[in-house]
N, C-alpha and C positions, 0 to 999 in steps of 0.2 A: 471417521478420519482416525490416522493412526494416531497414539501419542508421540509418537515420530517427528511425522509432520507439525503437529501442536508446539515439540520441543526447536524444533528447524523455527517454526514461523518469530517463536518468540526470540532465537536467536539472532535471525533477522533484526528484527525492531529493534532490540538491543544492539546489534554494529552501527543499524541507522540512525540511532540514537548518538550513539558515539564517533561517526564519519568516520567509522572500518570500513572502507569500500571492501576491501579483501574477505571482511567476516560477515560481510552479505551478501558477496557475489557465492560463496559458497555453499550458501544455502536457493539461489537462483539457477534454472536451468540456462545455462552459454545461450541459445536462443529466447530468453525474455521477453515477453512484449507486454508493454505498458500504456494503456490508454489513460490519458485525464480525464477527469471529471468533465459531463458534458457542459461547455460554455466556457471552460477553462483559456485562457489565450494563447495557449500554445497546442494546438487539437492535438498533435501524435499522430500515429502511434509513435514510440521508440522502442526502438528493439536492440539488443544486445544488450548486455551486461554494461558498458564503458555510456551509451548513448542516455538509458533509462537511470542509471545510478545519475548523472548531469541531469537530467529533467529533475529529481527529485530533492536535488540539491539548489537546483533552481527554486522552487517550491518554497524552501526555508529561505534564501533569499527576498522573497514576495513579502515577505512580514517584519514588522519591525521588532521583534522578538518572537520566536514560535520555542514553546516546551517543547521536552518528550511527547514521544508518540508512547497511547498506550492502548492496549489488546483490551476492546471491551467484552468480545463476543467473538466467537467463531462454530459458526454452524457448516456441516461439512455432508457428502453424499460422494461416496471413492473417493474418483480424481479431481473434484471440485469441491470446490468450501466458499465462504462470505467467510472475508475477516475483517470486524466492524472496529476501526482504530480512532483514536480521541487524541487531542493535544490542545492547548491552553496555547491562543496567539494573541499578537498584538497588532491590531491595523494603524496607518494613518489615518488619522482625524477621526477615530475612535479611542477616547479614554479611559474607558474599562477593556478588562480581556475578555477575547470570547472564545469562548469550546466551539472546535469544531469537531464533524463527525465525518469519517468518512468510510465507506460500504466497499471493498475491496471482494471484486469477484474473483474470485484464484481456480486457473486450471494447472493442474500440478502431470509431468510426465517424468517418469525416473525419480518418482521421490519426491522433484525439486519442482518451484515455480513455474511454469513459460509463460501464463499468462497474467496480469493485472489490471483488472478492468475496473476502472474507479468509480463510481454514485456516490450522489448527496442523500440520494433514499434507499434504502435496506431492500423496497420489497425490488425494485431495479435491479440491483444487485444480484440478488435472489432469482430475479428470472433469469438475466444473461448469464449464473452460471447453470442454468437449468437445476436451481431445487425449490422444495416444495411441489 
């Protein structure tokens, strides 16, 4: 993967971090599609930039505090990577915080995003974007 891509992605997390819709739709290809985590209660897909950025903003809704996202890992082969993101949430009627892990398949065309296909497990991940 380029360091390109590497500098896009983490630009990404950092708008997402910050609720820049605009400094993350810019590193997303206009055609986006975004699947949830399988079991997730809202299946998807969504697709566009306006429909997918609302699904993930839903997401930080779902919790009663959720941290920053942060880039643990990113393993990559061309136009596809795993990028393995963490964040510190807060459930109801759970009193400690727990990490969660999530395995983001990414097919990338022109550079940018178009696809995000989420997993609870790495090696999931890893096959839907075809590496290893």
């Amino acid at each position: 993967m380029s360091e390109s891509f590497r500098e896009s992605m983490q630009r990404s997390v950092s708008a997402m971090n910050e609720g820049d819709k605009q400094g993350w739709a810019l590193e997303m290809h206009e055609e986006i599609r975004v699947m949830p985590v399988p079991g997730w209660h809202e299946p998807g897909p969504f697709e566009g930039i306006d429909d997918s950025w609302e699904f993930f903003r839903r997401i930080d809704e779902a919790f009663l505090e959720a941290g920053p996202v942060e880039i643990v890992e990113i393993v990559s082969e061309g136009d596809r990577a795993v990028a393995s993101v963490s964040r510190v949430v807060r459930v109801e009627g759970v009193p400690e915080e727990i990490e969660t892990v999530v395995h983001m398949a990414l097919m990338l065309k022109d550079g940018k995003t178009i696809e995000n296909a989420n997993f609870l497990d790495r090696s999931e991940a890893l096959a839907h974007a075809g590496i290893g």
